[in-house]
C-alpha positions in Angstrom: -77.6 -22.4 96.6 -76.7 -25.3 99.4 -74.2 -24.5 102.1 -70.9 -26.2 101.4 -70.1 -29.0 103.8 -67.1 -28.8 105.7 -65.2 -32.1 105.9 -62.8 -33.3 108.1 -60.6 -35.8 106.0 -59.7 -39.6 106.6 -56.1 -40.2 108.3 -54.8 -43.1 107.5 -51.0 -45.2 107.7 -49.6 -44.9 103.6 -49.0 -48.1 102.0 -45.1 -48.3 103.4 -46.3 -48.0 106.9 -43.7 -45.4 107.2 -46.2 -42.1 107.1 -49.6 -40.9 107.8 -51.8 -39.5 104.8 -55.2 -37.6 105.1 -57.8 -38.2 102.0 -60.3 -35.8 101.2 -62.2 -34.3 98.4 -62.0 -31.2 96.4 -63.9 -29.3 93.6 -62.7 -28.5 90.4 -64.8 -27.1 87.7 -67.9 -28.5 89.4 -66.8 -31.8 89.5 -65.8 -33.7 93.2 -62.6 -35.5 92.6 -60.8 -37.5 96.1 -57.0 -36.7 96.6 -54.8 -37.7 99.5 -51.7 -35.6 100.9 -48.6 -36.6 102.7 -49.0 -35.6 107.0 -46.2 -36.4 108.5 -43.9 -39.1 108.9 -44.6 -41.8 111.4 -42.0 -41.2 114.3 -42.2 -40.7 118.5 -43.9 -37.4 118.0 -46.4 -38.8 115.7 -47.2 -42.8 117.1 -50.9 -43.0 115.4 -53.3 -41.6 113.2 -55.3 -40.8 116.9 -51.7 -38.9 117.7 -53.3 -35.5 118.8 -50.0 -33.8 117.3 -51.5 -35.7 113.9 -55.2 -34.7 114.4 -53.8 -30.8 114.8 -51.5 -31.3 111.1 -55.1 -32.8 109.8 -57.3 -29.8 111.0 -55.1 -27.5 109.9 -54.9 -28.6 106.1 -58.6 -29.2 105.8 -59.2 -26.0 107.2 -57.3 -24.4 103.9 -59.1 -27.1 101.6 -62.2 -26.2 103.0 -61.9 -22.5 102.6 -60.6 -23.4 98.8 -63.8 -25.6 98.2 -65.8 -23.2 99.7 -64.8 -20.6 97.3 -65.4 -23.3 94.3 -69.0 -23.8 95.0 -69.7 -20.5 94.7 -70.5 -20.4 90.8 -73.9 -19.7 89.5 -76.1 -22.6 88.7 -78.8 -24.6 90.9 -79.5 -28.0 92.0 -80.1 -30.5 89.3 -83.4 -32.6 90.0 -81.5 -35.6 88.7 -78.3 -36.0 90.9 -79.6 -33.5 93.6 -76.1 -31.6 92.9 -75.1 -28.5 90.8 -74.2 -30.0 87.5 -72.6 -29.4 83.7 -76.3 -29.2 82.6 -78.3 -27.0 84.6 -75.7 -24.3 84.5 -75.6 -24.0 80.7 -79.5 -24.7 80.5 -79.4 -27.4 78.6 -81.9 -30.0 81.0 -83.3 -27.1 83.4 -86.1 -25.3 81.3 -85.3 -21.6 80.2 -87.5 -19.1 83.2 
């Protein structure tokens, strides 16, 4: 089995311009699916996504959503020669050939 990658997010300014968001990804039933979160509000403590009091909030939450994702990937199955990931398929034997 693969080691999980740890990720470190994308901070970004939300759509309002009024507070920074971090995207990332997590893993749910096997599948990958992107989801963003709410940082902080844009204020004087908090001036830009390179804000180092920002970067700290971001490290913080991915550490947790790493540890969760790392959790996730621990279910059986094996790389599928197809997609190069662990997939639906190769779990339940139904493309991988029975050993």
């Amino acid at each position: 089995m693969s080691k999980p990658q740890t990720q470190h997010g994308y901070i970004y300014l939300g759509a309002d311009g009024k507070a920074f968001h971090i995207r990332y990804y997590v893993h749910q039933n096997g599948v990958r699916k992107q989801r963003s979160r709410k940082l902080c509000v844009k204020d004087d403590a908090h001036p830009s996504n390179d804000a180092p009091a920002v970067i700290a909030l971001a490290e913080e939450f991915m550490a947790t959503i790493n540890a969760a994702n790392a959790a996730n990937d621990t279910q059986r199955g094996h790389s599928c020669p197809i997609c190069g990931n662990r997939c639906k398929r190769t779990i339940e034997q139904k493309f991988a050939p029975k050993v």
